[in-house]
N, C-alpha and C positions, 0 to 999 in steps of 0.2 A: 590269026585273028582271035582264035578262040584263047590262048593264051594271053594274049590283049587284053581281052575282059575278063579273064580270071586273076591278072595284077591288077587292074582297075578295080576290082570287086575288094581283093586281099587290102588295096590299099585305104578304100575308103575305110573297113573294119579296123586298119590300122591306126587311120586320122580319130575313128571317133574314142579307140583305147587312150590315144595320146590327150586329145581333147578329155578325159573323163581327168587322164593323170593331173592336167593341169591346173583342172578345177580342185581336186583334191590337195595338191601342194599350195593352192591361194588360198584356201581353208586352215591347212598347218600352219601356214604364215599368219592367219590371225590369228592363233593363239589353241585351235580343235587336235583334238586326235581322232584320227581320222583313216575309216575302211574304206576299201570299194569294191563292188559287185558285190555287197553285203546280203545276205540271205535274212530275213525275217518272218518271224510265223503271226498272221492277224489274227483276229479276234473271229474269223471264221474260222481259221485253223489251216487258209490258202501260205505258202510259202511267198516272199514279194522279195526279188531282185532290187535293190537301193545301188544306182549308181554310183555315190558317195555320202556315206554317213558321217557327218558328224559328231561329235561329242567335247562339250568341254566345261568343267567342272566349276560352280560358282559359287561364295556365299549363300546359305542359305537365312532361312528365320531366325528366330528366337532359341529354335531347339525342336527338338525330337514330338515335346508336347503342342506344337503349334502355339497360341498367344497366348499360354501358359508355360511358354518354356522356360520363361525367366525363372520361373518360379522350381524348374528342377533345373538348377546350373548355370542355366545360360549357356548351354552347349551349343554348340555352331553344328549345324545339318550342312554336310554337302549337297548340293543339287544339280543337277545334271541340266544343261542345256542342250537339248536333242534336235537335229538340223536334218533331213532330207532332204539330198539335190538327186533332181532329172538332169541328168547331163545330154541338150539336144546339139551334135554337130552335123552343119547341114551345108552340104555344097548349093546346093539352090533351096529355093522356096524359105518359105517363115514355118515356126513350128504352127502346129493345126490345132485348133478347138478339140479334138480328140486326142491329143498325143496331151493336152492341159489334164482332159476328162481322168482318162485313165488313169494319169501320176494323182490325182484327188484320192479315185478310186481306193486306191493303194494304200496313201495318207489316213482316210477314213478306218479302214480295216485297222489299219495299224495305231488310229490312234494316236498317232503325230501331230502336232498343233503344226510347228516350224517346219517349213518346206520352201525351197525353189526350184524352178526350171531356171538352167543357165544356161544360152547357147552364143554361138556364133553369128548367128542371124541376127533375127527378129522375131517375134511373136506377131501371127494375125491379129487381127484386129478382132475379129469372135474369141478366140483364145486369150487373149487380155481381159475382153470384158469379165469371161469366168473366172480366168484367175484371181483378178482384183477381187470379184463378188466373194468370193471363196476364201480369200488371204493367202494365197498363191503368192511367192516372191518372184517377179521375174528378173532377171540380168541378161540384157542383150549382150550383143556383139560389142556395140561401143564401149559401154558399161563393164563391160571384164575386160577390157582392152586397159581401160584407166584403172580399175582393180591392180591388172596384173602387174603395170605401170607403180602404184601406189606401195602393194607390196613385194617387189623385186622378182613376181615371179617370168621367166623367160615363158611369150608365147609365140610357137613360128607358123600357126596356124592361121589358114585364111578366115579374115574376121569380116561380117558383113555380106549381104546379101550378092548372090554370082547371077551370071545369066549362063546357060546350058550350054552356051559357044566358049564363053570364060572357064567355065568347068572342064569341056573336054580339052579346049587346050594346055590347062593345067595338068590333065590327067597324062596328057603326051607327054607334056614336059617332065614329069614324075616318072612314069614309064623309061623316057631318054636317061636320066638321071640314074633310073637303076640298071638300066643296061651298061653304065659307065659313056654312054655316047656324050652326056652334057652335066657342067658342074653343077652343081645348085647352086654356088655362088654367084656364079657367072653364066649362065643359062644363054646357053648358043655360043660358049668356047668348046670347042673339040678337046677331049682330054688325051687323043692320043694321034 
């Protein structure tokens, strides 16, 4: 039993590394280069884990001078558009009011204007209305679903809110699957 729940444990850690990769490659595919579990130092001087950072470089103004760039060259400035995502993956429940708060937290420190939470779920209904007030991006479950659709990325992860009975018996079937008792493609053939 107890090894039961130490694959169940390994594997949700697993879903949510897989879940971050995915968001990260839906990022590459629009055009970012792109870290993750990125290390940052804020403006307290606290270190802040970035699930996936983006970056990707855009025209800039007039020049180095700002609205008198013209007037040295007309040099082209690069600019950086900078994107932090919270990457929430969640077997049950919506992401909470406090898991919004804290990624803010972060944002402020650091400084970040561009940010989203992206999960699987949903967002509560407390946790929306701050984000919005905030300019907090959210992307549900559905929402990256069509993403992922839109820019070819593969997701085989479960999308959308589970009930606790749905969950464990996904987590048997996961469990069956890596013991070789059942395929993943065909879930409740015998492989052997």
């Amino acid at each position: 039993m107890e090894l039961a729940l130490e694959a169940r444990v390994m594997s949700n850690v697993e879903r949510g590394k897989e879940f971050e990769r995915i968001v990260a490659q839906l990022y590459e595919r629009m055009g970012f280069e792109v870290e993750t579990n990125k290390l940052l130092r804020g403006r307290s001087g606290a270190l802040h884990e970035i699930d996936v950072y983006a970056v990707k470089k855009c025209g800039g103004g007039r020049g180095s001078g700002g609205s008198f760039g013209i007037l040295r060259g007309l040099r082209k400035r690069e600019q950086e558009q900078r994107i932090c995502v919270e990457c929430k993956y969640k077997n049950d429940g919506d992401v909470s009011k406090a898991e919004v708060a804290n990624f803010l937290l972060k944002m402020d420190d650091l400084k970040i204007k561009e940010n989203y939470v992206v999960t699987n779920s949903c967002l509560s209904e407390q946790a929306m209305i701050v984000a919005k007030n905030y300019g907090v991006g959210a992307i549900d479950g559905s929402e990256l679903t069509k993403l992922c659709q839109e820019y070819g990325v593969k997701n085989n992860l479960r999308v959308g809110k589970t009930t606790p009975l749905s969950y464990m018996i996904s987590s048997v079937v996961d469990l069956l699957d890596a013991a070789g008792i059942f395929r993943l493609a065909g879930v409740g053939e015998k492989t052997g």
